[in-house]
Rosetta silent file (secondary structure, phi, psi, omega in degrees, C-alpha in Angstrom):
SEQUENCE: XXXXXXXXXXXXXXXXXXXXXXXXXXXXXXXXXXXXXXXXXXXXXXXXXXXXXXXXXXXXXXXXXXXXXXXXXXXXXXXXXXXXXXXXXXXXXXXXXXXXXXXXXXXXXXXXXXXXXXXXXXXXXXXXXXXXXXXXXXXXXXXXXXXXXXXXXXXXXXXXXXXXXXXXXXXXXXXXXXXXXXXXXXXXXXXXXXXXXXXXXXXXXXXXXXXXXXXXXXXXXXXXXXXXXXXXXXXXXXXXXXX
SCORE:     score description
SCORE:     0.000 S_00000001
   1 L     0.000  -48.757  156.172  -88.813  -10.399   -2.410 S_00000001
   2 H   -19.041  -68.249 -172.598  -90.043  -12.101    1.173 S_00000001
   3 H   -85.796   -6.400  165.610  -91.489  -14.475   -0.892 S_00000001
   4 H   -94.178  -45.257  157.230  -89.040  -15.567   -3.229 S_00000001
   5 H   -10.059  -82.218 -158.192  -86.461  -15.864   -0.119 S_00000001
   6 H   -83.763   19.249  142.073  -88.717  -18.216    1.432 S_00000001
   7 H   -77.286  -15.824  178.007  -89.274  -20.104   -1.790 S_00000001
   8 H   -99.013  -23.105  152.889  -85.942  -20.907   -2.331 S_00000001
   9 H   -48.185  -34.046  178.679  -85.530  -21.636    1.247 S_00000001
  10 H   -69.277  -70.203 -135.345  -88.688  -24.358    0.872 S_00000001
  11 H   -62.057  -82.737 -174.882  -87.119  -25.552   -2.305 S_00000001
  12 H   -30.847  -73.171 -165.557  -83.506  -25.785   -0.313 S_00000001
  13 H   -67.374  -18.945  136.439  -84.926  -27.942    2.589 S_00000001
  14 H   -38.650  -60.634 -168.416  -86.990  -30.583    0.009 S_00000001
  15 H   -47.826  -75.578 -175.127  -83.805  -30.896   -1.248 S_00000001
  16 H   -23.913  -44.132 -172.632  -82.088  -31.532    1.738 S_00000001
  17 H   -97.215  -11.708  173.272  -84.460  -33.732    3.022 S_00000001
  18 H   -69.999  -24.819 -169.949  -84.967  -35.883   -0.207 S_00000001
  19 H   -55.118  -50.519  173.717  -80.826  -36.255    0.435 S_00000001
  20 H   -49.589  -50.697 -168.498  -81.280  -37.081    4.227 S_00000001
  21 H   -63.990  -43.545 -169.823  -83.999  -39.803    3.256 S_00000001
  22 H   -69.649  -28.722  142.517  -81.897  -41.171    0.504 S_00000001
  23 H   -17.700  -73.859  167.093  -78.930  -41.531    3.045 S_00000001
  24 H  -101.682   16.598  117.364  -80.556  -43.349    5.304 S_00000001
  25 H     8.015  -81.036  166.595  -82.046  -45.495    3.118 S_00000001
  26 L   -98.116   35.226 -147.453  -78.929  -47.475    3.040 S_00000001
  27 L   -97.936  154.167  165.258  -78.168  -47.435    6.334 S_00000001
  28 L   121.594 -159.837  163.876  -78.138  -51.116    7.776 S_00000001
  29 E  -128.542  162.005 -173.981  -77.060  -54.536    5.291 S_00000001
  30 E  -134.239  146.994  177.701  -77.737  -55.761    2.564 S_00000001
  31 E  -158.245  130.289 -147.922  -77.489  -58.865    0.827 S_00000001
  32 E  -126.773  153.712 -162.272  -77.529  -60.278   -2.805 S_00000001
  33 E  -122.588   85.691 -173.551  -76.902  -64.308   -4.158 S_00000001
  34 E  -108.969  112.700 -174.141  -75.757  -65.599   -7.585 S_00000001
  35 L    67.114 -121.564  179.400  -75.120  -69.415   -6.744 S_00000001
  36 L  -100.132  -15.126 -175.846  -73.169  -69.982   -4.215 S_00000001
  37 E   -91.117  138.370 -169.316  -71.489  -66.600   -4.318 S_00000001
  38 E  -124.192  143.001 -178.104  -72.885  -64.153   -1.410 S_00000001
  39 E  -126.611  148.674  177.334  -72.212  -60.224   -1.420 S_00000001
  40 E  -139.974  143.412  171.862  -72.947  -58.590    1.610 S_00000001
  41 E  -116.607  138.696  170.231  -72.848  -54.417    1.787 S_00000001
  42 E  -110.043  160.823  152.760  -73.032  -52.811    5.565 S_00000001
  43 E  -133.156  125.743  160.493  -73.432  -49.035    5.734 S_00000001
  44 E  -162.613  159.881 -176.304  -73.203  -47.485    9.153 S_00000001
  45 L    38.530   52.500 -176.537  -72.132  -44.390   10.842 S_00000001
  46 L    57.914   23.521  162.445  -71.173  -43.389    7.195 S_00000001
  47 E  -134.909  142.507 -164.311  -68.873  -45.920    6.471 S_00000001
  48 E  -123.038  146.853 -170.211  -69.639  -49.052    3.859 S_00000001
  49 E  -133.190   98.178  167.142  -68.141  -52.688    3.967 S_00000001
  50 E  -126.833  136.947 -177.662  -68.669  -54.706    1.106 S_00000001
  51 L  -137.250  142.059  177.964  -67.805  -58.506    0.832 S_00000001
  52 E  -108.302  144.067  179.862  -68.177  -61.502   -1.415 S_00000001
  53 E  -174.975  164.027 -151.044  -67.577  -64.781   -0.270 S_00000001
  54 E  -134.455   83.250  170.409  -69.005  -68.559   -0.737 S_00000001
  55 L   -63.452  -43.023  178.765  -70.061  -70.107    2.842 S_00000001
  56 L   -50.594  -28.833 -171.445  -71.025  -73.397    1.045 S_00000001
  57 L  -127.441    6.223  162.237  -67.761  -74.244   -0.196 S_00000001
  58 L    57.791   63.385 -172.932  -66.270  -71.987    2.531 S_00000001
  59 E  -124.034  152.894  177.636  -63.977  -69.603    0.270 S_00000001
  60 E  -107.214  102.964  172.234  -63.015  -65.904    1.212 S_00000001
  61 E  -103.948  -38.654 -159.097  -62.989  -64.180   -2.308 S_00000001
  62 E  -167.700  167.244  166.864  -62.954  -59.973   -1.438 S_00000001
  63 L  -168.934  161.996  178.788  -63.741  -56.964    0.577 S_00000001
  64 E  -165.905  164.436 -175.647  -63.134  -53.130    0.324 S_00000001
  65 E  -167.744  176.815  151.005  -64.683  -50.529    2.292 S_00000001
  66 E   148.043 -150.021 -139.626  -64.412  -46.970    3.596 S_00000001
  67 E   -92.391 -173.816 -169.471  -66.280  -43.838    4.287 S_00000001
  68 L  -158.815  164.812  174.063  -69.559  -43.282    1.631 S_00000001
  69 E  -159.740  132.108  161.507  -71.981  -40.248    0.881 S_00000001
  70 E  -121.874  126.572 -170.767  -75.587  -40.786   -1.002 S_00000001
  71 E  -135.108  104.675 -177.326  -76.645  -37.853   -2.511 S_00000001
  72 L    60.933   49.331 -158.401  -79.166  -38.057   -5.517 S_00000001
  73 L    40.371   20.922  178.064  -78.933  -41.563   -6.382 S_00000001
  74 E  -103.708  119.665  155.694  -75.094  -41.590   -6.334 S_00000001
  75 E   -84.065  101.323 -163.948  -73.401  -43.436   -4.020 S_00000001
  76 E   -83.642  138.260  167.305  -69.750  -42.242   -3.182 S_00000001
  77 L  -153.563  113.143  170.244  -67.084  -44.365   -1.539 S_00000001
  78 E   -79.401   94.592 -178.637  -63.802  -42.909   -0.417 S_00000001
  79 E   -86.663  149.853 -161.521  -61.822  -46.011    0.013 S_00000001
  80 E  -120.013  -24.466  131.127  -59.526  -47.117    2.539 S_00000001
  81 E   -70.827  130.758  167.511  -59.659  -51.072    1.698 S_00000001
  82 E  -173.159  124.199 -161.016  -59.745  -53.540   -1.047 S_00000001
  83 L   -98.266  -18.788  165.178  -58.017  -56.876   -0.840 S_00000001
  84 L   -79.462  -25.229  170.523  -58.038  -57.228   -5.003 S_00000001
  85 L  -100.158  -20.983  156.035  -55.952  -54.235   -5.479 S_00000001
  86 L   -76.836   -9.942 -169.047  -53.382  -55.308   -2.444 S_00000001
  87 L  -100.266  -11.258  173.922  -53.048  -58.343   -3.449 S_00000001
  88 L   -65.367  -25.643 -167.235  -52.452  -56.955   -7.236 S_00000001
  89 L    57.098   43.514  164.779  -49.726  -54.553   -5.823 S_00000001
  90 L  -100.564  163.152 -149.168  -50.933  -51.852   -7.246 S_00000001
  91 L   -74.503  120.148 -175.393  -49.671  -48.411   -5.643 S_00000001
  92 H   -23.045  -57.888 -176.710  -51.611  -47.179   -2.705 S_00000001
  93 H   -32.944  -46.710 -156.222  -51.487  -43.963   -4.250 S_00000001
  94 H   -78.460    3.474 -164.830  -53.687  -44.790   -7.486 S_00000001
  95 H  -149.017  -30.447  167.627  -56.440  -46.025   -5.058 S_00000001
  96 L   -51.197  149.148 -169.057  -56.245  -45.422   -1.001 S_00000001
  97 L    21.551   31.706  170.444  -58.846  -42.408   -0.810 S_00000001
  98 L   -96.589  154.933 -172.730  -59.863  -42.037   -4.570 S_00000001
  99 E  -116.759  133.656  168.299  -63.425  -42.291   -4.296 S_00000001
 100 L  -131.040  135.885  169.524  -65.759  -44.630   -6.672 S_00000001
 101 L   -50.548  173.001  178.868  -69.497  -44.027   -7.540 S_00000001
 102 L  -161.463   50.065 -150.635  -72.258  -46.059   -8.010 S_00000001
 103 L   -24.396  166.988  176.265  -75.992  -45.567   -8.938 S_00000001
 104 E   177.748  140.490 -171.725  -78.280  -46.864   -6.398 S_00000001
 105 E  -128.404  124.059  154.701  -82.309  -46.926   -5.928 S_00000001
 106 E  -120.676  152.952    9.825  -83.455  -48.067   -2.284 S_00000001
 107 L    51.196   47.087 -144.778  -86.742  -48.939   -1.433 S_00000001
 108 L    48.158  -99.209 -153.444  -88.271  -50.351    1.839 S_00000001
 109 L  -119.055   60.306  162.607  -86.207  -53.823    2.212 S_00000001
 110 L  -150.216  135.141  128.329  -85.208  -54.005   -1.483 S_00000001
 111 E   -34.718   68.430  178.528  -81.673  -52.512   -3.111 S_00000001
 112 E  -103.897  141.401  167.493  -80.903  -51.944   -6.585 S_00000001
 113 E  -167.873  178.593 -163.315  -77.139  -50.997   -7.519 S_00000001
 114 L  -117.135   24.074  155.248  -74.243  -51.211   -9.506 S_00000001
 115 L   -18.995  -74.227  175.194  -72.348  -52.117   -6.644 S_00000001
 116 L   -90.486    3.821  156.638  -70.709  -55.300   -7.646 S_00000001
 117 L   111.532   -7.858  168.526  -69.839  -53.893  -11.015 S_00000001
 118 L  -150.250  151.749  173.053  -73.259  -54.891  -12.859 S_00000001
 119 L   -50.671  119.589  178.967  -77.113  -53.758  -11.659 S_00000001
 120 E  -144.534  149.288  161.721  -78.074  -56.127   -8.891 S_00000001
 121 L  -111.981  144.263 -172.542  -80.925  -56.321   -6.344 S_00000001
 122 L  -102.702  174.850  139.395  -80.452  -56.479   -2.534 S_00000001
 123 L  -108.254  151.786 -176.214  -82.421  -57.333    0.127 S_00000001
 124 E   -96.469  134.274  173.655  -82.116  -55.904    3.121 S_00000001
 125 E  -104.755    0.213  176.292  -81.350  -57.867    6.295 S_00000001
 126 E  -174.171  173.881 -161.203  -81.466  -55.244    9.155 S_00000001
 127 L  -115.007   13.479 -165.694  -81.990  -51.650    9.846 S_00000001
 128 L    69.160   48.636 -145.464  -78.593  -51.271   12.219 S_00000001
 129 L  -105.626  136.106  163.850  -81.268  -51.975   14.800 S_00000001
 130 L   104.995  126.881 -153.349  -79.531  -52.632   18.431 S_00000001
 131 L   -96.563   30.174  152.749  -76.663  -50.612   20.515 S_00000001
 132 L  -103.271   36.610  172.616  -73.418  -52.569   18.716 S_00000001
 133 L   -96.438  121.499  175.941  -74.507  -51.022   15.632 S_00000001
 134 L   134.973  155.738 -136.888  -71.404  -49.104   14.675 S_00000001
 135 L  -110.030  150.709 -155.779  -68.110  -48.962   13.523 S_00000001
 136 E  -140.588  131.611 -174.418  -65.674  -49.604   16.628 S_00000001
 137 E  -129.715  134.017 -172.606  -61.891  -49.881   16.597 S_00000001
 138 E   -55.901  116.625  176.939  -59.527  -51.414   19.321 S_00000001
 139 L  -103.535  -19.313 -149.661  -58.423  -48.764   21.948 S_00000001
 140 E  -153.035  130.265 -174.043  -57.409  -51.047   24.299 S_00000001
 141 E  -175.879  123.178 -173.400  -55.916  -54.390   25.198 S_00000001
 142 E   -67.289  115.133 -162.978  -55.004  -56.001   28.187 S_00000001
 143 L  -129.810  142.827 -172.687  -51.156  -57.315   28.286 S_00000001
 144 L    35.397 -133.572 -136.088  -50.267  -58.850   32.140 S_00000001
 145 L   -96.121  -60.453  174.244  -51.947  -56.710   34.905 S_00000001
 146 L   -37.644  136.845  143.237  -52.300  -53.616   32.426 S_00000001
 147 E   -57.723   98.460  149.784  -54.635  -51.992   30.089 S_00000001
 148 E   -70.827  123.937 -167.748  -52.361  -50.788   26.964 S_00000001
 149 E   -92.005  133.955  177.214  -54.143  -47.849   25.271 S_00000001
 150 L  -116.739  128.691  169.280  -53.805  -48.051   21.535 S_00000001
 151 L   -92.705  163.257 -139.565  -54.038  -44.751   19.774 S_00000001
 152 L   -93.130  125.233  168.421  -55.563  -43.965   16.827 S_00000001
 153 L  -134.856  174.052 -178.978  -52.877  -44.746   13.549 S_00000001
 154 L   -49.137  -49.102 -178.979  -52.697  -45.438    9.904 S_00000001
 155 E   -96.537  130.492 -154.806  -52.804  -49.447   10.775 S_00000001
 156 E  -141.349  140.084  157.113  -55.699  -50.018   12.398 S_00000001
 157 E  -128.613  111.028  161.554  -58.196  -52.819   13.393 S_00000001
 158 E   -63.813  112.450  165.426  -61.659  -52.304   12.610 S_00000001
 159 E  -122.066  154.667 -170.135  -65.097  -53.809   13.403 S_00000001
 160 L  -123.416  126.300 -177.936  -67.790  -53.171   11.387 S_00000001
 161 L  -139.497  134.644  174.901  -71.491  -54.403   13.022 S_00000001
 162 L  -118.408 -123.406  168.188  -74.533  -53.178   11.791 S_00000001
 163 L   -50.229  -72.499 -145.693  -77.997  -54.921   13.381 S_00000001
 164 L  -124.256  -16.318  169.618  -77.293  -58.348   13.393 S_00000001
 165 E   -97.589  151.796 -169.062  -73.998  -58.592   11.039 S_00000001
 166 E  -104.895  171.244  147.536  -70.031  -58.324   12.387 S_00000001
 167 E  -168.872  146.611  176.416  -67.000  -57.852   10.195 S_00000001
 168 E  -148.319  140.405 -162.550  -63.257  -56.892   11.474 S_00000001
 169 E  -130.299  108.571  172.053  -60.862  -55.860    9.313 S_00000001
 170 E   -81.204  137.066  160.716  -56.810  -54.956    9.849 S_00000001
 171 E  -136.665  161.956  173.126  -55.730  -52.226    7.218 S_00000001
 172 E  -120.335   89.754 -165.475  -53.420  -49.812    6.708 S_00000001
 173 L   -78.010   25.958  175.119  -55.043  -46.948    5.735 S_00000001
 174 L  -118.263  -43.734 -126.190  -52.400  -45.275    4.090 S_00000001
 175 L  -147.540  -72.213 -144.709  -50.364  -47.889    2.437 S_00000001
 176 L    87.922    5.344  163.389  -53.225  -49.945    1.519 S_00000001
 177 L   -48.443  123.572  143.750  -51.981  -53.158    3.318 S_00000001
 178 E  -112.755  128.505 -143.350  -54.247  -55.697    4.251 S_00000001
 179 E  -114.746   -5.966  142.970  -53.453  -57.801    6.763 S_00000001
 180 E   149.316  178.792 -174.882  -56.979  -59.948    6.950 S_00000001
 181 E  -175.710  157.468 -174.258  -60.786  -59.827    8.034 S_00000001
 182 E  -117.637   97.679 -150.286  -63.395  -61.778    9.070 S_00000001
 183 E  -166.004  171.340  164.578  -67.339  -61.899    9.254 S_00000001
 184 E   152.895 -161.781 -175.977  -70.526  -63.166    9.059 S_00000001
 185 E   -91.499 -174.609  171.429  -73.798  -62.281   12.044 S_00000001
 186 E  -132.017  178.949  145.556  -73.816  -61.845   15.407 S_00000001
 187 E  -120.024  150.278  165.782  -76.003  -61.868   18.705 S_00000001
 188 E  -141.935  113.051  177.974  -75.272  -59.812   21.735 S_00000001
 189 E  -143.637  122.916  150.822  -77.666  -61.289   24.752 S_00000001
 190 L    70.599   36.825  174.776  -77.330  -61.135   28.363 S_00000001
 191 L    80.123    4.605  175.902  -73.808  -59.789   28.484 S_00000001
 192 E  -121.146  131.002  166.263  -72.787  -62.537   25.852 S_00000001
 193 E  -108.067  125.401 -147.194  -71.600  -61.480   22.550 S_00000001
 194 E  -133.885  124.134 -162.835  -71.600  -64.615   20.121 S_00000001
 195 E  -110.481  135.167  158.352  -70.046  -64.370   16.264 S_00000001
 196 E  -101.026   97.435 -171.259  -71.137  -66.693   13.756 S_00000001
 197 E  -102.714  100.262  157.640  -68.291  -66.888   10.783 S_00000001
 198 L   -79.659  -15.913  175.603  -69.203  -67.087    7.328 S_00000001
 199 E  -139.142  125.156  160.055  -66.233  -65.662    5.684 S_00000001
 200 E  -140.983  127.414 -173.416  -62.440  -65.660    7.019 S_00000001
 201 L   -52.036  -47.475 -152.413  -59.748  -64.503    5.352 S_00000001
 202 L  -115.185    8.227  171.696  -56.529  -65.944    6.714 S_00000001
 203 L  -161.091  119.770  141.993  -58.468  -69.851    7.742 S_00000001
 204 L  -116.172   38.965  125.160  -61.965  -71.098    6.221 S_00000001
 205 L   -34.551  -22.179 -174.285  -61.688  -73.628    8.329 S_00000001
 206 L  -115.623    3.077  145.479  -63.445  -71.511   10.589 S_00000001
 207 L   -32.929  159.116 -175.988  -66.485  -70.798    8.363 S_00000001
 208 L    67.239  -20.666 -155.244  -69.376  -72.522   10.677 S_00000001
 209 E  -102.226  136.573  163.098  -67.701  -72.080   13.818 S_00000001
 210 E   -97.988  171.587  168.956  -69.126  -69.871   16.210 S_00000001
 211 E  -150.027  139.035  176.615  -67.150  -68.065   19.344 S_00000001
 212 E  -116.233  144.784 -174.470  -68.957  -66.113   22.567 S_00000001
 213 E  -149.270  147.558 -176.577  -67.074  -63.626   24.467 S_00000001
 214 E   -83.169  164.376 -178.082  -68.436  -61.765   27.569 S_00000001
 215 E  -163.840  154.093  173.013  -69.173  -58.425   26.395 S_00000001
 216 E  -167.334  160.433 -175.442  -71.329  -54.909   28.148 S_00000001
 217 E  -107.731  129.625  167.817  -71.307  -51.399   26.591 S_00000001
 218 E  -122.247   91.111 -144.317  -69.493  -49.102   29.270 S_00000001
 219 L    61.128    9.242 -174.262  -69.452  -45.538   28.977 S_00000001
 220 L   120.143  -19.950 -156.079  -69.475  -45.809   25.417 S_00000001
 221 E  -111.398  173.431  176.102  -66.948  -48.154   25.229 S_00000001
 222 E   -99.785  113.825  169.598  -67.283  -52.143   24.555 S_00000001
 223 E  -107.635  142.197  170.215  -65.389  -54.512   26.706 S_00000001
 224 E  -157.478  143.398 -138.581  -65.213  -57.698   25.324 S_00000001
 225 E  -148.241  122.088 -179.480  -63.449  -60.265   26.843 S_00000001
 226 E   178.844 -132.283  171.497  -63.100  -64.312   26.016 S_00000001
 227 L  -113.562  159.229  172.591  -61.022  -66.668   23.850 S_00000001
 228 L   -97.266  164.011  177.318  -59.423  -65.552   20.063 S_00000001
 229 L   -53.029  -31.615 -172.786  -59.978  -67.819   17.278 S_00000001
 230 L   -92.841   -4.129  179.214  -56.729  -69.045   18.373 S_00000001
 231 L   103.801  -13.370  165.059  -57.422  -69.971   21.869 S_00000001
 232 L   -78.600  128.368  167.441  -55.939  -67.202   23.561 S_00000001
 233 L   -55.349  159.681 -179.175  -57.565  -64.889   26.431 S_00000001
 234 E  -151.806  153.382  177.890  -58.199  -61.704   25.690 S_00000001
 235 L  -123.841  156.148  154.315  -59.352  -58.604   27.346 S_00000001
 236 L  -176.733  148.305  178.075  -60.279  -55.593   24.774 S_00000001
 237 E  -110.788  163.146 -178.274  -61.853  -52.421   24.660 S_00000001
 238 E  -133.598  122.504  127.839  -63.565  -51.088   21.474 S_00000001
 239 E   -85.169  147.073  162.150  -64.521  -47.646   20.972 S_00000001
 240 E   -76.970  139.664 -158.202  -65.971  -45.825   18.238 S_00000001
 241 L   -71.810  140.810 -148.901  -64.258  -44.580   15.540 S_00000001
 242 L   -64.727  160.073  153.400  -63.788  -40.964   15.593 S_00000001
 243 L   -83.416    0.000    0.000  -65.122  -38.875   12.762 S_00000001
């Protein structure tokens, strides 16, 4: 009896750990190229960002995201974002948290998945290597002399960074508004954090353009501090988003 216990207990923890491996697998980005059109997938802290977009000719076409699970070469993603079904107006209901699969095979630095709606291979471009790896949402923002503390609601602004790529995203994660996003890689050196924008939603005018903001991790939290796309100062704290 002893020993069939701790055979099914071996058996159980194989499992477990083929699950764990396949998990993190996909943690980090990925990135796949047909022409001019670029897909990029992030996965971190259990949540996935995936966006297509054309830097050459500087077009925004889509993103969608939310939380993910890889279990047995299924990839799950309970979505909170998608800018093809807001802009379709179709009802939050049929699509805000319904979750859609995916096969997927990872491999060292190479992807295959059915991601983008046909079998494609990624490459991988980082391993979420670096302490701004993670997904971080605005708690904070400085208005006059004050800090205003923003608490956590259904509309939300998101950044998503894994090693070396950014993305920030406004949604309403109820309603299924989207209200715009942004991306492309980053650096963070020597207290300066510096965004490089390949895709923007609401100007791609600003494809190419880079912007530096001072930035330090403090207690957990990120202050980062500079000019907006628009030219305004800014103060902001980031924390990470809860589980």
């Amino acid at each position: 009896m002893s020993y069939i216990i701790l055979s099914m207990l071996a058996i159980c923890a194989a499992s477990l750990s083929v699950n764990a491996q396949q998990a993190d697998a996909l943690a980090g980005a990925w990135h796949t190229q047909q022409g001019d059109v670029e897909q990029t997938a992030v996965f971190v802290d259990g949540y996935l960002s995936h966006s297509v977009f054309d830097v050459k000719n500087k077009k925004f076409i889509s993103t969608r995201g939310g939380t993910y699970s890889a279990q047995g070469g299924k990839l799950t993603v309970n979505w909170q974002y998608d800018t093809e079904k807001a802009a379709s107006n179709m009802p939050a209901e049929t699509w805000v948290g319904q979750s859609g699969t995916f096969a997927f095979k990872a491999s060292g630095s190479s992807l295959s998945t059915d991601l983008s709606g046909t079998n494609a291979t990624w490459q991988r471009t980082d391993n979420n290597e670096g302490p701004m790896a993670g997904v971080w949402r605005i708690t904070g923002r400085q208005q006059g002399d004050d800090m205003g503390q923003m608490p956590l609601r259904d509309r939300r602004t998101l950044k998503i960074l894994s090693g070396k790529r950014f993305q920030w995203v406004a949604i309403n994660v109820k309603s299924g508004e989207f209200s715009g996003t942004g991306g492309g890689t980053y650096t963070f050196e020597d207290g300066k954090y510096t965004e490089h924008i390949e895709f923007f939603s609401r100007d791609n005018d600003r494809v190419g353009a880079s912007l530096s903001f001072d930035g330090k991790i403090e207690n957990g939290q990120w202050h980062h501090s500079g000019l907006s796309s628009t030219g305004n100062p800014i103060y902001e704290i980031w924390s990470k988003l809860e589980k």
